[in-house]
N, C-alpha and C positions, 0 to 999 in steps of 0.2 A: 089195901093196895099200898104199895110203899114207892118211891123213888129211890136207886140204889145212889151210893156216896160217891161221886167222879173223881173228884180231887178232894186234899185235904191238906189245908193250913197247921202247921204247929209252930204256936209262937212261944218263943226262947225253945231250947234245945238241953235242956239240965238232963240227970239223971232219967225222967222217965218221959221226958217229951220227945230225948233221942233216941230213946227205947220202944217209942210208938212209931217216932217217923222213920227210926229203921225197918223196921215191919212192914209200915205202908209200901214203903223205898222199894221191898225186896219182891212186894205182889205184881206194884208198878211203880215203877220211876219216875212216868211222866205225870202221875197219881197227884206226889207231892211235894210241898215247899215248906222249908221252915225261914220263920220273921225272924231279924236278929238284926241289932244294931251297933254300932262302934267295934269294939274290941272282940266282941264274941263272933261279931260279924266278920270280922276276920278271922280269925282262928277257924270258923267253923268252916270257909273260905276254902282258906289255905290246906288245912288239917282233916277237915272233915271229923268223924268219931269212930272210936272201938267200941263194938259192942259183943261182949264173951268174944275179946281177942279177934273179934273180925272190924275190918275196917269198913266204913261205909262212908262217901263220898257225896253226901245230901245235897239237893239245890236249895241253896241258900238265897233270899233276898232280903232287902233291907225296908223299912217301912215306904209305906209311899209308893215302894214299884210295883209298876204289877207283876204279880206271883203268876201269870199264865198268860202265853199271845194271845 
């Protein structure tokens, strides 16, 4: 018997963190968060990422917050 995965945290957002939490993002969005702090924390923000020329618009938090109400 297994428990299936609700949510899912990916902390930093590099090449293959935002390539997972694109993934997650596109099953369900409300699935998941990536951690990010200062600079990246913004960009990722502001910017969001491309992934194969598609944009994705991740929720972003910073440490400390809570990543779900």
């Amino acid at each position: 018997m297994f428990t299936p995965i609700r949510r899912v945290a990916v902390l930093g957002a590099g090449a293959l963190g935002a390539t997972y939490a694109s993934q997650f993002f596109h099953m369900d969005p409300d699935a998941i968060r990536v951690i990010a702090s200062g600079d990246h924390y913004q960009r990722l923000k502001h910017n969001g990422v491309f992934i194969n020329d598609v944009h994705v618009q991740l929720p972003v938090v910073q440490p400390g917050e809570a990543p779900y109400p």
